[in-house]
N, C-alpha and C positions, 0 to 999 in steps of 0.2 A: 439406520443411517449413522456412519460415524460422525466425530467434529469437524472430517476435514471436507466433508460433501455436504454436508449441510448449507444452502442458501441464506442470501442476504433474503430479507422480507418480500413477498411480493409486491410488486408496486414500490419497493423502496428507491430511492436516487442513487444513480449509479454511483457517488461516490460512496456512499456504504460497502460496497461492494468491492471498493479499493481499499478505501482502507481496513477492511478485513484482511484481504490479501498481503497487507503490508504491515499485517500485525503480527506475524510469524517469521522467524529467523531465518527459519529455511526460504521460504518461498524471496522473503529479502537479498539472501543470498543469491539463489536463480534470475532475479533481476541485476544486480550488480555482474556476473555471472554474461548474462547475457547483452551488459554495454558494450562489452569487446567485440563480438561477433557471435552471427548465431549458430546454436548448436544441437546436438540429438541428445533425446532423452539419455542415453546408455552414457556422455557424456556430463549431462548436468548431476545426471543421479550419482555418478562416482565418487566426489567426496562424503556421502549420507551412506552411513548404515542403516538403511531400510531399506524395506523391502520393495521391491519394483512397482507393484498394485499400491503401495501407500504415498511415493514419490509421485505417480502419475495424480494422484488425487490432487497432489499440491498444483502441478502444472494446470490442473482443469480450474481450477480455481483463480490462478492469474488468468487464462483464456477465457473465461466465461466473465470478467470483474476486462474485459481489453486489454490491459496490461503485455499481454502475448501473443501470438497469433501464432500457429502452425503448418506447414505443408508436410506431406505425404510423398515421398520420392519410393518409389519399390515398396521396401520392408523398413527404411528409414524417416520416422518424423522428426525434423528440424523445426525448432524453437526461434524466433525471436522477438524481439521488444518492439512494442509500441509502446513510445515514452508519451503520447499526446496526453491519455488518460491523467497521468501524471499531474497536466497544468489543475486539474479539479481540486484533486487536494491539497497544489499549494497556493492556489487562490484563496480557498477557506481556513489556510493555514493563516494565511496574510491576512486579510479579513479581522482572524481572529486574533491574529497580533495586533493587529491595529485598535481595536474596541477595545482590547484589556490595557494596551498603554494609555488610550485616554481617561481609562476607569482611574487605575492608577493616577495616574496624572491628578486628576479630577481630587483621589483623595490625598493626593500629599497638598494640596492647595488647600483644601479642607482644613488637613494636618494643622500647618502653620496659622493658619487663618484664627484657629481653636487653640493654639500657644501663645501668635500675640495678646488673644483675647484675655487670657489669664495669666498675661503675664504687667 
C-alpha cells in the first residue's frame, strides 16, 4: 500500500481524515480547484505531472475523508466539493485558538505579576 491510500486509523474521527487530506498541496489544490465549479478527473489532473492512477489516489482520499463526492455520466466522472466537512476542522481550529490565547494570556499575567514582584 502506497502513502497516498493508506487510511486514517480505524475507528479514528472523521476529522483525522480531513485533515490528512488537507495536509498535501495537491489534494489542497483540487479543493481550491473545485470552489469554482465542478469538474472531471482528466480536468483537475492537468495541471500535475503524475501519473493518472497516482492523481486518482489523491481524489479517493478527499472522497473517502467527505470533502468531495462524485458522479458517473457515461465514461465521465465529475468531481465536486462538499465544503460541510470543512466546519470540523475549523471548529477545532477555533477551539484551539481559543485555549492557546487564554494559556498565553494566563502567562503574560503571570509574566508581570513575577516582574513587579521583583522589582
Amino acid at each position: 500500500m502506497n502513502g497516498l491510500s493508506a487510511g486514517t486509523a480505524p475507528g479514528a474521527p472523521p476529522i483525522d481524515g480531513i485533515f490528512r487530506a488537507l495536509s498535501d498541496p495537491t489534494r489542497r489544490h483540487v479543493l481550491e480547484r473545485l470552489t469554482r465549479s465542478p469538474a472531471s478527473v482528466s480536468e483537475l489532473a492537468e495541471p500535475f505531472d503524475m501519473a493518472l492512477p497516482s492523481f486518482v489516489e489523491h481524489l479517493r482520499v478527499l472522497e473517502g475523508c467527505g470533502l468531495v463526492n462524485s458522479k458517473k455520466t457515461g465514461r465521465v466522472r465529475t468531481y465536486q466539493l462538499v465544503p460541510e466537512p470543512l466546519k470540523l476542522a475549523e471548529d477545532w481550529l477555533s477551539t484551539q485558538r481559543t485555549l492557546w490565547a487564554r494559556r498565553l494570556d494566563q502567562l503574560d499575567d503571570y509574566l508581570i505579576e513575577l516582574k513587579e514582584k521583583n522589582t
